[in-house]
N, C-alpha and C positions, 0 to 999 in steps of 0.2 A: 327285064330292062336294066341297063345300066344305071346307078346310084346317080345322082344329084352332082355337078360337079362344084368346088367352091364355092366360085365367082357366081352361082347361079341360085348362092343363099345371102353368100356375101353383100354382091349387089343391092338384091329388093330393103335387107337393111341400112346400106350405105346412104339409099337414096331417099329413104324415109326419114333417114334422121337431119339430113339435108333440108328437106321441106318441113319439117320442126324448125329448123333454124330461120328459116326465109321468113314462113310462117308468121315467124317473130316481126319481122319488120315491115313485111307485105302482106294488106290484110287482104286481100283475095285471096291468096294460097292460105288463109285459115279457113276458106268454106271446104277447099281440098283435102286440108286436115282431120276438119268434121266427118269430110263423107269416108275418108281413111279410117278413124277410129269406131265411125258405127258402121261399118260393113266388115271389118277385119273381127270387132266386138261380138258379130252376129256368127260370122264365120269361124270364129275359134268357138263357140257354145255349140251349134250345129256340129261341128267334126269332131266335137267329145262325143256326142251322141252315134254317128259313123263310125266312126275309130274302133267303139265298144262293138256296135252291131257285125261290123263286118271287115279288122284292119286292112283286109288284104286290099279290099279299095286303094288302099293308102300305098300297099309295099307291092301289088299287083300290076292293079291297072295306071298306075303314077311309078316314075321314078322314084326309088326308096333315097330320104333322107339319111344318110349315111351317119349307121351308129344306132339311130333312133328309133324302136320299137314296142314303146312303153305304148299303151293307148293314147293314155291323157298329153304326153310329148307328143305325138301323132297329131292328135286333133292342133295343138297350138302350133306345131311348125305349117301344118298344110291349113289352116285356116289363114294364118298368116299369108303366105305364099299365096295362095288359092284369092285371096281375097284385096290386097293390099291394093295393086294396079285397079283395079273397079273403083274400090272405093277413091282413092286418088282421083281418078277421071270423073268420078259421078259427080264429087263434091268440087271439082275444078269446073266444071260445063255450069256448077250451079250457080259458081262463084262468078263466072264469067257473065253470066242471066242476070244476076243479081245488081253488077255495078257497069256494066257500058251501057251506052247510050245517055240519053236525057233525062229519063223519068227518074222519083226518086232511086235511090239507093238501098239496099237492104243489107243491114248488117250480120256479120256471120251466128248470133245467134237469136239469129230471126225465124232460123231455118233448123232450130233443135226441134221443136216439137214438128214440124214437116219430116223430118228426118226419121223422128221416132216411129212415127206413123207408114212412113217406107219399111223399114225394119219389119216391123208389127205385120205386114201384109206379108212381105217374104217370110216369116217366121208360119202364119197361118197356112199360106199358100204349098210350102214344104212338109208341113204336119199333115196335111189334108189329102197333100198327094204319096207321102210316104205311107199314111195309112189305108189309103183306098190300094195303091200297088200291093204292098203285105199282104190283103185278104183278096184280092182278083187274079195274084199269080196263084196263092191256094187252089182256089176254086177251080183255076181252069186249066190249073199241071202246066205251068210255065215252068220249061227246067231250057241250061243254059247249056252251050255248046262241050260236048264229052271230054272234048280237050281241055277245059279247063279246071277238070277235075285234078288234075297235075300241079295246077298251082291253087285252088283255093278249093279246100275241102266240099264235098256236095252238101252236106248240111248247110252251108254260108251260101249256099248259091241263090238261096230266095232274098236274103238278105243283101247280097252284091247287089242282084236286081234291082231292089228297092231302093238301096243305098244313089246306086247310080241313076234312076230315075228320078226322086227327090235333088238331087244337086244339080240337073240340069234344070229343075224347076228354079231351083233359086235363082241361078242364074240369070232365066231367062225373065223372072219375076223383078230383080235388082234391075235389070236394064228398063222394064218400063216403067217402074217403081222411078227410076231418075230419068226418066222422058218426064213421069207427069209431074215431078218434084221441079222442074225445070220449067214445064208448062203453069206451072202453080207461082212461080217464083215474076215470071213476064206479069200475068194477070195479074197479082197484089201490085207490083209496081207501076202498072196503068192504071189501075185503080184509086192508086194515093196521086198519083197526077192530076186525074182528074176532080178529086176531092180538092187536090191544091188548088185548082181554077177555079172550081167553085167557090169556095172561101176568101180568097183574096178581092178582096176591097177595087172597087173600079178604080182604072184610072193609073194603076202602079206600074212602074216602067216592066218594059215585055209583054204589054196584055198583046200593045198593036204585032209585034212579033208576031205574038201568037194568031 
C-alpha cells in the first residue's frame, strides 16, 4: 500500500486542535472533547500492545505512516489516527443527548465516570477476545492466506489474526458502548425532571403548563 499522504495526518490534527479551541467557548463541544481524549487514550495503550505483537498490522494491512516504524511511534500515530473521529462523534451525540431539549441539562463532567466505564468494557471486551482468538486459532490450525507470507512473516500470522480480530471488536464494542452512553445520558435527564416536579412546591408558575 501506498504511505499515508500529508494532509491525511495533517488534517485529523488540524481539526482536533480546532475543537480544543471551540471547546473553549462552546461547552457542548467539550463532551466531544471528552469522548476524543478517552477513546484516542484507550486507543494509543491498546496499539502499543498491537504495534509489539504484530507491527505489520500497522505497515501491512494500513497505509504505512511515512518514516515511522518504531513500535511505540506506531501504536501513538495509529491509535491517534484510528481513534480520533470516534471518539469526536461519540462524545459530540453525547453532548448533543445531554443538553437539547427541556429536561435538565448535564454537565460535561457528569459523564467522566459514564465514560470511564465505556472504556473499561472495550478494554475488557478486546482482552477477552484477543485472548480466546490466540488459543482457538492454535487449536484448530488457523493459518492465513500463502500469499501473505510475502509481507508478514508466518510466525506473525497467528498474531495478525488475533491482532486484527481484537480491533474490530473494539470497534464494534466503542459503538454500543456510546449507544448506551447515550441511552444512559436521556434517562438520568428524565429522571432529574421528574424528581424536579416532584419537589417543587404547588402552585409555582409552569405547573399548569405542565
Amino acid at each position: 500500500m501506498p504511505p499515508l499522504a500529508k494532509h491525511q495526518i495533517i488534517l485529523p490534527i488540524a481539526a482536533c486542535v480546532l475543537l480544543a479551541v471551540v471547546a473553549g467557548r462552546i461547552p457542548r463541544y467539550r463532551f466531544a472533547l471528552l469522548g476524543f481524549v478517552a477513546i484516542v487514550g484507550y486507543a494509543v495503550l491498546q496499539d502499543q500492545v498491537s504495534a509489539r505483537l504484530c507491527p505489520e498490522y500497522f505497515t501491512v494491512l494500513h497505509r504505512p505512516v511515512p518514516g515511522v516504524t518504531d513500535p511505540t511511534l506506531l501504536g501513538v500515530c495509529w491509535g491517534f489516527l484510528g481513534g480520533w473521529w470516534g471518539g469526536v462523534l461519540l462524545g459530540y451525540a453525547a453532548g448533543l443527548t445531554a443538553t437539547l431539549g427541556s429536561h435538565p441539562k448535564l454537565a460535561p463532567r457528569e459523564i467522566l465516570k459514564p465514560l470511564a466505564f465505556l472504556v473499561s468494557g472495550v478494554a475488557v471486551a478486546t482482552a477477552l477476545t484477543g485472548f480466546s482468538v490466540w488459543r482457538h486459532s492454535e487449536a484448530l490450525g488457523v493459518v492465513l492466506d500463502p500469499g501473505m507470507a510475502e509481507a508478514v512473516p508466518p510466525p506473525r500470522h497467528r498474531a495478525l489474526f488475533t491482532v486484527a480480530c481484537y480491533h474490530f471488536v473494539a470497534y464494534a464494542s466503542s459503538i454500543f458502548g456510546g449507544v448506551v452512553l447515550c441511552v444512559w445520558v436521556a434517562s438520568e435527564r428524565r429522571s432529574r425532571a421528574k424528581q424536579e416536579k416532584e419537589t417543587r412546591p404547588p402552585g409555582l408558575p409552569g405547573d399548569a403548563a405542565r
